[in-house]
N, CA, C and O atoms as CSV, one atom per row, in Angstrom:
chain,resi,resn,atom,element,x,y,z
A,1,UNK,N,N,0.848,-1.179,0.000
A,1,UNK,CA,C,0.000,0.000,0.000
A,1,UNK,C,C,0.894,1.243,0.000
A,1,UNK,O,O,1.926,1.290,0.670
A,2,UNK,N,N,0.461,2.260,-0.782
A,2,UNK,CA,C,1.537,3.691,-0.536
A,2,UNK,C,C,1.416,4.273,0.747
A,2,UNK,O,O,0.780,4.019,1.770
A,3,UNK,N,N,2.233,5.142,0.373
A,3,UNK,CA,C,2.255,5.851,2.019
A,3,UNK,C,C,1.725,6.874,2.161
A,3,UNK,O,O,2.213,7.738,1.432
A,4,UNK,N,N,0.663,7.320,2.977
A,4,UNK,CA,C,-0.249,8.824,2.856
A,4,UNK,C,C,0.149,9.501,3.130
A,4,UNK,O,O,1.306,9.176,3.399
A,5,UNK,N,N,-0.048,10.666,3.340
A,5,UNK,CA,C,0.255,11.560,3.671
A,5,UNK,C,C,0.179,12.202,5.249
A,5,UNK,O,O,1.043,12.904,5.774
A,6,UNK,N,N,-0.905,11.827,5.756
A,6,UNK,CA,C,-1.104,11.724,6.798
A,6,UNK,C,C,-0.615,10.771,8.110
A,6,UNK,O,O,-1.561,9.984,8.162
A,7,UNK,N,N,-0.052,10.531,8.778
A,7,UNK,CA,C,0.401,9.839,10.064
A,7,UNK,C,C,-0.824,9.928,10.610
A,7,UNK,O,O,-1.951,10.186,10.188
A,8,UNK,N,N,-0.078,9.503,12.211
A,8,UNK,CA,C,-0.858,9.516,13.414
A,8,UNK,C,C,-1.680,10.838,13.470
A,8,UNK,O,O,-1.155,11.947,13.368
A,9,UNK,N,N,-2.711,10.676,13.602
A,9,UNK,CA,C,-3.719,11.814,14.435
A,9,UNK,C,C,-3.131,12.475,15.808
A,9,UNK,O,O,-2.787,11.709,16.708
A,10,UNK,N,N,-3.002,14.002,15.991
A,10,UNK,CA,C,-2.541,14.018,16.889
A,10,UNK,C,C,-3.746,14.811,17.694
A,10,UNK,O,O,-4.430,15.524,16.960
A,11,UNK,N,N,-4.142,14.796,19.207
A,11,UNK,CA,C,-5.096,14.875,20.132
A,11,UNK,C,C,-4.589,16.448,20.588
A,11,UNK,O,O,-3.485,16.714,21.065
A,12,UNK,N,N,-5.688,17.408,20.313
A,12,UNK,CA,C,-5.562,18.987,20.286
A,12,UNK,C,C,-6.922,19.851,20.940
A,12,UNK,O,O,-8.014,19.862,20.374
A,13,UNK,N,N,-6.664,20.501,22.114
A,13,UNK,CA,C,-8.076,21.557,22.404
A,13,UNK,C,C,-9.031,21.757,20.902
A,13,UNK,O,O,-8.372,22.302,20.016
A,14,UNK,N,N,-9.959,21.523,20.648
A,14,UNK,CA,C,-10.817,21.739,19.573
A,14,UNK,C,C,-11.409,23.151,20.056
A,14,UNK,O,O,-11.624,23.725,21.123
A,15,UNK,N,N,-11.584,23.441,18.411
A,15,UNK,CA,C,-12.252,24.969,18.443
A,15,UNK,C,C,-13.797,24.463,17.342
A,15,UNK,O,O,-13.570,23.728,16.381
A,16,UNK,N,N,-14.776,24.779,17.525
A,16,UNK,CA,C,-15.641,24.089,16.826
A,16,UNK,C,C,-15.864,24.678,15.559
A,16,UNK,O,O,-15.812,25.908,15.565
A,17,UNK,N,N,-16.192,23.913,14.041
A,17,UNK,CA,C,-16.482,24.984,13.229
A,17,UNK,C,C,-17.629,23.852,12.409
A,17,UNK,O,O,-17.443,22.649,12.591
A,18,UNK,N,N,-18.676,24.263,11.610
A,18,UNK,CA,C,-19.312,24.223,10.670
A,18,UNK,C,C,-19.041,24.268,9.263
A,18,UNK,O,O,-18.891,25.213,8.489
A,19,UNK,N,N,-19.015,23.082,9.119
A,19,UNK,CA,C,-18.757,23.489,7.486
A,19,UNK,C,C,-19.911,22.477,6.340
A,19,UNK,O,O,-20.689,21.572,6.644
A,20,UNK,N,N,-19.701,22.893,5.419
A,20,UNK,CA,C,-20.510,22.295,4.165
A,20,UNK,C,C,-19.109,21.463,3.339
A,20,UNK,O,O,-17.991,21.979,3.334
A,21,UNK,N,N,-19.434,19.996,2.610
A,21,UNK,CA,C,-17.923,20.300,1.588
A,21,UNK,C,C,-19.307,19.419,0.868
A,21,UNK,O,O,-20.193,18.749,1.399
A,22,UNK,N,N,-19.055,19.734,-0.432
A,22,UNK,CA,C,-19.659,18.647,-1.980
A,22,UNK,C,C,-19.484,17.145,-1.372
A,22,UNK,O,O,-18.626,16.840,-0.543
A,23,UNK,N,N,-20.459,16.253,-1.938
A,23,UNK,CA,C,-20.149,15.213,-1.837
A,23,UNK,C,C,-19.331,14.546,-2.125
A,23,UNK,O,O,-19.253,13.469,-1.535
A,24,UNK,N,N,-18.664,14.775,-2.831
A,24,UNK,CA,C,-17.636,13.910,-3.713
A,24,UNK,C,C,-16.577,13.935,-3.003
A,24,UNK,O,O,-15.822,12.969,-3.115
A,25,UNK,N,N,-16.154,15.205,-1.927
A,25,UNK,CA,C,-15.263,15.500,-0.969
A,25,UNK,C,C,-15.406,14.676,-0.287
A,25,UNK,O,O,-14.461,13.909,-0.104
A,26,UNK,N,N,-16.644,14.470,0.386
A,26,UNK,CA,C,-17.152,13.340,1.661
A,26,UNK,C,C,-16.323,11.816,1.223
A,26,UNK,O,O,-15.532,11.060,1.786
A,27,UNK,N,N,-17.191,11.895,-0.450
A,27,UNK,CA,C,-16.757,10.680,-0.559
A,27,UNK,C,C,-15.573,10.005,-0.510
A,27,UNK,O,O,-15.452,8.789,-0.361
A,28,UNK,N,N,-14.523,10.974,-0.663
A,28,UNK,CA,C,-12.853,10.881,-1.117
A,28,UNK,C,C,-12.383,11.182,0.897
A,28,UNK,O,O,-11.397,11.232,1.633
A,29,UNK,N,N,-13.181,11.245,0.923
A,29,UNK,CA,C,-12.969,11.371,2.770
A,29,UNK,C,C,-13.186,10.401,3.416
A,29,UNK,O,O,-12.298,9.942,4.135
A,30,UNK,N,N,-14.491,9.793,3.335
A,30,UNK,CA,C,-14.673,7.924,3.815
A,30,UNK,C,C,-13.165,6.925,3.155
A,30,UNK,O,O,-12.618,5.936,3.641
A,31,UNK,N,N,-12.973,7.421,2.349
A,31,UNK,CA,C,-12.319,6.413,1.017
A,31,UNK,C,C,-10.859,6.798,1.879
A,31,UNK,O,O,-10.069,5.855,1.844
A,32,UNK,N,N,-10.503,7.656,2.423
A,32,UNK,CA,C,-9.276,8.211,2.555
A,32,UNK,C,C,-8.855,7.346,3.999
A,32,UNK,O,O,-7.758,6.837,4.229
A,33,UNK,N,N,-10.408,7.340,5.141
A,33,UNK,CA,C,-10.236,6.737,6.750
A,33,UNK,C,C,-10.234,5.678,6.447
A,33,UNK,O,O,-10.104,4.955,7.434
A,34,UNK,N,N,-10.346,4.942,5.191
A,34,UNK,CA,C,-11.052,3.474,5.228
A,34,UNK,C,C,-9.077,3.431,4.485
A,34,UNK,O,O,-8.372,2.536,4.952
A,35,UNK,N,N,-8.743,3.925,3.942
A,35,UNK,CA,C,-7.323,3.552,3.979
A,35,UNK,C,C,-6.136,3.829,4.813
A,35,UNK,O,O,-4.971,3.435,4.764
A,36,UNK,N,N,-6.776,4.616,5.581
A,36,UNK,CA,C,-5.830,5.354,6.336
A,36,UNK,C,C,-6.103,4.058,7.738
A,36,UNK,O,O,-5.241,3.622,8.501
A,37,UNK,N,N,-7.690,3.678,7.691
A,37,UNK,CA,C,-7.926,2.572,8.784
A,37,UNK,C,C,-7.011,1.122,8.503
A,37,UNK,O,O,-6.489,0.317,9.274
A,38,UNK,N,N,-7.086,1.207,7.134
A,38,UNK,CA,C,-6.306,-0.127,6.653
A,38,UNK,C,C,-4.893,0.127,7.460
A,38,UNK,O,O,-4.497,-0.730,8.250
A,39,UNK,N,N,-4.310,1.077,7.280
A,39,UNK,CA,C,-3.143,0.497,7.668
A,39,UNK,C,C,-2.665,0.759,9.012
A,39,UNK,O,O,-1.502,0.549,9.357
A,40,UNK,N,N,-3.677,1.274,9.853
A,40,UNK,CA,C,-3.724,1.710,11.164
A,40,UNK,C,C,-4.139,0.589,12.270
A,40,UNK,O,O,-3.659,0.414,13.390
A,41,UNK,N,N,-5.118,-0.074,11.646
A,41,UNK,CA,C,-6.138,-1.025,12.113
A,41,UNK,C,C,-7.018,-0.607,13.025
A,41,UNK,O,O,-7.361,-1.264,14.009
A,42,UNK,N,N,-7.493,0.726,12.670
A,42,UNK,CA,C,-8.341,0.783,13.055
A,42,UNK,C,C,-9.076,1.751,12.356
A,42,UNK,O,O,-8.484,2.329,11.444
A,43,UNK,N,N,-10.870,2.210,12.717
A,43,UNK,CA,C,-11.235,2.625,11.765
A,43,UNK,C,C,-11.403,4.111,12.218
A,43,UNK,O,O,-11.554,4.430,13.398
A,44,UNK,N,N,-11.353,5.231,10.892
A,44,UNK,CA,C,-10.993,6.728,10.660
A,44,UNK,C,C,-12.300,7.172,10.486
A,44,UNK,O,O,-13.030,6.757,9.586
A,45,UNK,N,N,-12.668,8.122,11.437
A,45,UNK,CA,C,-14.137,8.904,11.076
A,45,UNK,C,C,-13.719,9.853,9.509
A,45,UNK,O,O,-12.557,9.707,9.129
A,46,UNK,N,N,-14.400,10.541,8.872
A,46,UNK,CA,C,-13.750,11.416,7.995
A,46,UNK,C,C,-14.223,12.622,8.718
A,46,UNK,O,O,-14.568,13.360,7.795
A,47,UNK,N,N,-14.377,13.068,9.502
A,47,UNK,CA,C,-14.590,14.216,9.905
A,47,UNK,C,C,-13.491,14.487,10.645
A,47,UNK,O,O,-13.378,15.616,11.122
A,48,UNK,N,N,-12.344,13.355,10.903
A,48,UNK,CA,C,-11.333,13.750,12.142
A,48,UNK,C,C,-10.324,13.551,11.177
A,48,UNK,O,O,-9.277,13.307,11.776
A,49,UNK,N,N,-10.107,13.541,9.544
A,49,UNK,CA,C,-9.432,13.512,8.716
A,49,UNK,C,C,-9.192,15.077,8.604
A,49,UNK,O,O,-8.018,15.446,8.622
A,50,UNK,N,N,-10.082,15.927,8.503
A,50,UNK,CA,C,-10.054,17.638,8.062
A,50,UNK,C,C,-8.833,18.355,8.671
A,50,UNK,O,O,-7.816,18.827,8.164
A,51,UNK,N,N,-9.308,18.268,9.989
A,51,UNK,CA,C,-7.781,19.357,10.312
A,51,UNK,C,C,-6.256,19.120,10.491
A,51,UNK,O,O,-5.388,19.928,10.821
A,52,UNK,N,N,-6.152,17.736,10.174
A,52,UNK,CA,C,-4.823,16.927,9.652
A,52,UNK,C,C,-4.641,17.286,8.431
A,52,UNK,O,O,-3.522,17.725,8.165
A,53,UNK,N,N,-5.522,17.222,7.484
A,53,UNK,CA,C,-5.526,17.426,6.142
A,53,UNK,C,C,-5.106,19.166,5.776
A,53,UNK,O,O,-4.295,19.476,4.903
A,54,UNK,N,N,-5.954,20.297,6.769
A,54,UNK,CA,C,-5.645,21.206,6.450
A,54,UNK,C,C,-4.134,21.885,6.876
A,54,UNK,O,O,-3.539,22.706,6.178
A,55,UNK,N,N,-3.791,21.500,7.816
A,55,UNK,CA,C,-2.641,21.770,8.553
A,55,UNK,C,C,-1.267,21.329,8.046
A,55,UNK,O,O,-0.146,21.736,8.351
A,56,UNK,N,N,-1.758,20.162,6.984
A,56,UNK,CA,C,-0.620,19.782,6.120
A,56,UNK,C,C,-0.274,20.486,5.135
A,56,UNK,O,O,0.831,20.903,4.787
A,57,UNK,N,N,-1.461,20.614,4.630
A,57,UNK,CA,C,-1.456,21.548,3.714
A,57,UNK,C,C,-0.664,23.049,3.432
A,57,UNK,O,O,0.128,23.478,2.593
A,58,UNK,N,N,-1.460,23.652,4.816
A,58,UNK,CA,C,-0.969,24.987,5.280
A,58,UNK,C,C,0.718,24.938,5.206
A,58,UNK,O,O,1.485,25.663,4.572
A,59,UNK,N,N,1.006,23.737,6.151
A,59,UNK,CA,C,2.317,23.652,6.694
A,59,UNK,C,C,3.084,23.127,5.190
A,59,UNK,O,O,4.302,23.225,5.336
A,60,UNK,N,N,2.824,22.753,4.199
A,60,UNK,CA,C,3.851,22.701,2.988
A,60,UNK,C,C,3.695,23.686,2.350
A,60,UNK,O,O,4.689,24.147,1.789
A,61,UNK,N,N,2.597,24.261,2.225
A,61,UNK,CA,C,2.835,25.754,1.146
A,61,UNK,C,C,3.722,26.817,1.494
A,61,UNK,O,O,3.539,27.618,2.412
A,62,UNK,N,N,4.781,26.778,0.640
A,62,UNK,CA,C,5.667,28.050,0.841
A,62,UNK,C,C,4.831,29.410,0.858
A,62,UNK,O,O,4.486,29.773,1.983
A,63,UNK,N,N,4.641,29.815,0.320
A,63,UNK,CA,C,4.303,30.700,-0.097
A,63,UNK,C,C,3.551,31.494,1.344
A,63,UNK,O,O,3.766,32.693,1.523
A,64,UNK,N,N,2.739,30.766,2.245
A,64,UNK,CA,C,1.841,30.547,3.108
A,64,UNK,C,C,3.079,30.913,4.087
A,64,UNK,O,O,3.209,31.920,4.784
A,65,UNK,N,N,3.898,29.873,3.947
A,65,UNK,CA,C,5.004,29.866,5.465
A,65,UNK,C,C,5.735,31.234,5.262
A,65,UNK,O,O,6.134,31.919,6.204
A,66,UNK,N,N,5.879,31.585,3.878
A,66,UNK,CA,C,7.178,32.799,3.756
A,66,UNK,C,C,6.163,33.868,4.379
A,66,UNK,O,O,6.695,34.512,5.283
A,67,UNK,N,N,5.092,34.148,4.170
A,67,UNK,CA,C,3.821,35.188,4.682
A,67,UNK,C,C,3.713,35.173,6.284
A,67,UNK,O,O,3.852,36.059,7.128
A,68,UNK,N,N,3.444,33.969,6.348
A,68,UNK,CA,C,3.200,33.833,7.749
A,68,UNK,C,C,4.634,34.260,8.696
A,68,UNK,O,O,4.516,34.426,9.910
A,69,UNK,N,N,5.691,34.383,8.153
A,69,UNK,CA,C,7.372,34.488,8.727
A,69,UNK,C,C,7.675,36.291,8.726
A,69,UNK,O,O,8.397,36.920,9.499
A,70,UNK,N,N,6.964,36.732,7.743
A,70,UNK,CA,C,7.058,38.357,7.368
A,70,UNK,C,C,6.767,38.710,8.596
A,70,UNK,O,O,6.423,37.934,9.488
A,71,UNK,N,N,6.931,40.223,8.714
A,71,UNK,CA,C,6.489,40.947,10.199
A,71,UNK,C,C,5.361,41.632,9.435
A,71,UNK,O,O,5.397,41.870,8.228
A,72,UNK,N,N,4.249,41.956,10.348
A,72,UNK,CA,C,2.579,42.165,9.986
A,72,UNK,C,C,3.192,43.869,9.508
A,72,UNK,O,O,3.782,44.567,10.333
A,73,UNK,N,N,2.986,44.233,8.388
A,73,UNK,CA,C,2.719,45.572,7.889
A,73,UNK,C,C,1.839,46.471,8.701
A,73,UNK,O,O,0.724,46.106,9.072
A,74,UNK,N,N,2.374,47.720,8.993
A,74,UNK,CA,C,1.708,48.876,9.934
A,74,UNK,C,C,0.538,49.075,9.156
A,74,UNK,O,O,0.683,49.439,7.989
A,75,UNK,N,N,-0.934,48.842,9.752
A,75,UNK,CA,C,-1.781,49.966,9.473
A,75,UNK,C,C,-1.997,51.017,9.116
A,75,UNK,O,O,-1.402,51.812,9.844
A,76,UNK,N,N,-2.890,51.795,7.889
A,76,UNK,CA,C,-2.591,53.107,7.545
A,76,UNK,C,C,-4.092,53.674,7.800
A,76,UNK,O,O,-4.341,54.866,7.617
């Protein structure tokens, strides 16, 4: 099996949010815990897939990290 992208889940104060995503997202989200369960042995809600997913994300985009590293521009 390849190797995901995702590791271990790591256990974090939650902040709650609401969201909507297309189905097809959902679907590629079941599909994602049910492999991510395969090789875990155990099984992945897809709702506890999201903020692993986004945080990876965040955390490889340059572009994101070089912004986030700048000092905040003065107000005018």
């Amino acid at each position: 099996m390849p190797k995901l992208k995702l590791a271990e889940l790591q256990d974090d104060t939650p902040v709650k949010l609401t969201i909507e995503v297309p189905g097809a997202v959902h679907r590629d989200l079941v599909a994602y815990g049910e492999a991510l369960g395969a090789e875990s042995g155990r099984a992945i809600e897809p709702t506890k897939l999201i903020v692993p997913m986004l945080a990876r994300f965040m955390n490889t985009d340059r572009a994101f990290t070089r912004v986030k590293r700048a000092p905040a521009e003065p107000r005018r």
